[in-house]
N, C-alpha and C positions, 0 to 999 in steps of 0.2 A: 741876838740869838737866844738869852737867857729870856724875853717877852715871849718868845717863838714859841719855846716849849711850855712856856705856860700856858700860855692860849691852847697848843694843843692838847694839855693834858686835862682841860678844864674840859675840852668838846671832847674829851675822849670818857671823863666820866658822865657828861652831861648825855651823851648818849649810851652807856647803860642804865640810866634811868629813865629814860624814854622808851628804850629797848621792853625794859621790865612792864613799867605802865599798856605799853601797845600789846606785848604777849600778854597781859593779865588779861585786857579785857577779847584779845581775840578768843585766849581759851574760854571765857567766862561765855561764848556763843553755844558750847561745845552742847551744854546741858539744854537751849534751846531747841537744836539741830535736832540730839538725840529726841525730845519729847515729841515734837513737831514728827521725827521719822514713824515711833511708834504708833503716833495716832491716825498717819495718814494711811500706812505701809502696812502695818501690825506687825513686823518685821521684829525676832527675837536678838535678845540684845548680842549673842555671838558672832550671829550672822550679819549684825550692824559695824560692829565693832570689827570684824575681818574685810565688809568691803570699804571699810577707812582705810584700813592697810593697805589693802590692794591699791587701791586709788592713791595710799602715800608713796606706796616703795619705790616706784621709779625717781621720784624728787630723791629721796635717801641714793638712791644706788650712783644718780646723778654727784651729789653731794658729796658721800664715799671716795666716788675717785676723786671729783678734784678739790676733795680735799686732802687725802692723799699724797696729790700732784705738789699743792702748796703747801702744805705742813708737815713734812715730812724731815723738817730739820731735827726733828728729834723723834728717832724711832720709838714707838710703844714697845715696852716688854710685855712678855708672854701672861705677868703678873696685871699689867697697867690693862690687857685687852680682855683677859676673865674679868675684872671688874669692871668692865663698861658693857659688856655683856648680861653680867647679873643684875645692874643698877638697870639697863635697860629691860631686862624682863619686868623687873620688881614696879619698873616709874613709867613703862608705856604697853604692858602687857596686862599685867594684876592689876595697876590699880586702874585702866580702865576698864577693865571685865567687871572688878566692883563695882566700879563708880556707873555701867550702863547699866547693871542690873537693880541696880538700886533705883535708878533713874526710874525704874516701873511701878516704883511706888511712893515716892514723895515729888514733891514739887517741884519744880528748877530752880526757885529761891530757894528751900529747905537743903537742897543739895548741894549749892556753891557756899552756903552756912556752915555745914558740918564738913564740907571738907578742906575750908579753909582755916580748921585746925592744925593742917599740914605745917603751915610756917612757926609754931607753937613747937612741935616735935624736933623741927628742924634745928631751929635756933639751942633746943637742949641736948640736942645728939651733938651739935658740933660747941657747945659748953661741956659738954659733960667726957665727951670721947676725945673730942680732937683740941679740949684749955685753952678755945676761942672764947677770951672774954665779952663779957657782954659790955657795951657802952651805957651809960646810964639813959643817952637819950634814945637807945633801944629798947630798953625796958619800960620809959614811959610809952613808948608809939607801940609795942606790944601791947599795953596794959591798957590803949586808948582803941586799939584795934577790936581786942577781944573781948572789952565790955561793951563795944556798940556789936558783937556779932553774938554775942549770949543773949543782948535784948532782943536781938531780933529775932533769935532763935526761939526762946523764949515766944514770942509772939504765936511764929509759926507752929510751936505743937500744938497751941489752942485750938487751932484752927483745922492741923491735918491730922492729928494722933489716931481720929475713927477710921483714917482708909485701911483697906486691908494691906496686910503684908507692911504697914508704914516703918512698924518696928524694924520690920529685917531687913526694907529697903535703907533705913536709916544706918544701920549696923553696917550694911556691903558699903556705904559712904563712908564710913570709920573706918574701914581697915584701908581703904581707897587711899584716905587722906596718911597714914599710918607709913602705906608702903610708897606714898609717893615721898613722903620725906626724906625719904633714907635715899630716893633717886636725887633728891634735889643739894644734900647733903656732900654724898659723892658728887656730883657732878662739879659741886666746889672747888673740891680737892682734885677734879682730872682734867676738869676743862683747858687747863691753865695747859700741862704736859700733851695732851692731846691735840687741839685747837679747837675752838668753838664749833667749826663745819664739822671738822672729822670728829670730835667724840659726837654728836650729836644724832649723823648719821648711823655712825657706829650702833649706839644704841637702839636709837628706833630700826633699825636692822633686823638685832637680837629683838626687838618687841614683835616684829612683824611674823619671825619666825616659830615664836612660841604662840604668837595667835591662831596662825595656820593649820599649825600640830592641834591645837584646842581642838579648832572647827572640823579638822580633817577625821579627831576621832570622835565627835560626836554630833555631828552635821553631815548634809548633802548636799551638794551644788542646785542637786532638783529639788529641795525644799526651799529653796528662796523663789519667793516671784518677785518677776522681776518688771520693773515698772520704770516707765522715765524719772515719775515723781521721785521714786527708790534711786534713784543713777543720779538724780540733781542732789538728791539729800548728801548721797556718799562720797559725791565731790565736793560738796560744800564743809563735811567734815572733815574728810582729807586735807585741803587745802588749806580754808580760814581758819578751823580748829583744831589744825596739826602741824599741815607742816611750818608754816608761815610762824607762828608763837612761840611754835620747839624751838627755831633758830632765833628766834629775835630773846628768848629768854635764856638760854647757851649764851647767846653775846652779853645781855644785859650783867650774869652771871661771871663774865670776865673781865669786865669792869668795874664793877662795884662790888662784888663777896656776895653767896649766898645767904648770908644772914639779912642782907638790905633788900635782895629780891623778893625774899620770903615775907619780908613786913610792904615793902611795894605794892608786891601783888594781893594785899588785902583787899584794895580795890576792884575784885572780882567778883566779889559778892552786889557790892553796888549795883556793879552793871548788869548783871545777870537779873538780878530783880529789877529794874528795870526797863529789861529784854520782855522777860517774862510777864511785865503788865501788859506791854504791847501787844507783843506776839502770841501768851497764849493765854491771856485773861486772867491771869492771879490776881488776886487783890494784893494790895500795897496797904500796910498798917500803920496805925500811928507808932506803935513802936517799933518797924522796921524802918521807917522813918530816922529817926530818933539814935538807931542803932546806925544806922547808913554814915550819920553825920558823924557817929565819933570816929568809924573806921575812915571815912575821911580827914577827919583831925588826924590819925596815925599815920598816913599815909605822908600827908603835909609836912610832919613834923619829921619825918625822916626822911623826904626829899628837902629840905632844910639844914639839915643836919647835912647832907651831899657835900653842900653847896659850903657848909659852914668849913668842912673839912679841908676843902679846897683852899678858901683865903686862908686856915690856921697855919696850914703848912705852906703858903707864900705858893700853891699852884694857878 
């Protein structure tokens, strides 16, 4: 019996680190999608970022109930549901509205670079607020993370500093990376009370509704043209870069602690840069290169560490 449960408790963290890896790089599509819409579409980025929603909500309102149905062993207070509400404005409202507007003026790689300072904020808001120690072998897979995504960064202003607007699309990616921390943060601390389905919907609920309100006071239904190419993009981001990664990193998240998902999903910069050689011709540097392989090293070193935690403690 006492085998049993170790076996299961080994597949049960072994799959929030799978969880983490697959939503990293599903959302790491997201900045492709977006570029790819704007260039084909010319489509502004409110009116992108509202038909994602459209296109998400019913998965959420889906989810909502039955998770509800199934998690309901422990009622939300009226406390526990404002803040799944504000962390979901904060981590699927604002910081996408940043993060597509910014999308108009730098790269796909320079984007998934600066805003995957996120897990940097995260790991210090939950040291410094909530006297979540850090591990040492955290601190090295941070410090292996973010010297390969400064090289590469580094790289990239070489190369795009003269577009216009570069500066200020780079800035809406900072506050992007900023406000999603504090979603990723919370969601630590409520996953757990909530359950992975129901807070998850929960929020992207509250995201959907503040995007709506956006577009409703400063948009028009007859300002979108509207095109198949337009209807494929916004299901493709709906789905693969929304809804599918929000759940799969919610679960990752209740398995293994937000601090591990945050260094995990470093791994999105990788892939995004090399989305983006493909798909939409960036070049690929020797020092992106270079920087790719240390945030791989981090990534490695703390799904090791997973695994190491598991044998210590006889799981």
């Amino acid at each position: 019996m006492y085998k049993i449960l170790q076996t299961t408790e080994k597949s049960y963290q072994l799959a929030g680190f799978i969880f983490a890896i697959g939503g990293a790089i599903l959302f790491s599509t997201k900045a492709i999608l977006v570029k790819l819409a704007f260039l084909h579409t010319g489509i502004d980025a409110i009116s992108l970022l509202t038909l994602r929603m459209v296109f998400s909500l019913p998965f959420y309102l889906i989810a909502a109930w039955l998770g509800t149905k199934k998690e309901d062993k422990t009622r939300l207070s009226y406390k526990q549901l404002g803040w799944i509400i504000l962390l979901g404005i904060f981590g699927y409202y604002l910081s996408s509205l940043f993060d597509f507007i910014g999308l108009q003026y730098v790269s796909a790689g320079l984007e998934r670079l600066i805003l995957f300072l996120y897990p940097t904020f995260a790991v210090l808001l939950n040291t410094f607020l909530f006297k979540v120690a850090l591990k040492r072998i955290q601190i090295i897979a941070l410090a292996l993370s973010y010297a390969g995504i400064g090289i590469a960064y580094f790289a990239e202003i070489k190369t795009d500093f003269t577009i216009p607007g570069f500066y200020y699309g780079s800035f809406m990616i900072f506050l992007c990376a900023i406000t999603y921390s504090f979603y990723l943060v919370g969601t630590g601390k409520l996953v757990q009370a909530a359950g992975a389905t129901r807070y998850t919907a929960y929020a992207m609920l509250a995201a959907s509704v503040g995007v709506f309100i956006h577009f409703m006071l400063t948009r028009s239904v007859t300002d979108i043209h509207f095109s198949s190419t337009l209807i494929y993009y916004a299901i493709a981001l709906a789905l693969v870069a929304t809804v599918i990664p929000s759940f799969l990193m919610s679960a990752g998240m209740k398995r293994i602690g937000s601090n591990n998902v945050s260094i995990i999903t470093s791994v999105g910069p990788v892939s995004t840069i090399i989305q983006a050689y493909f798909l939409l011709g960036e070049k690929v540097l020797f020092l992106q290169v270079a920087g790719t392989i240390l945030v791989i090293a981090g990534v490695v070193l703390i799904g090791w560490q997973t695994q190491k935690n598991q044998e210590d403690t006889g799981i």
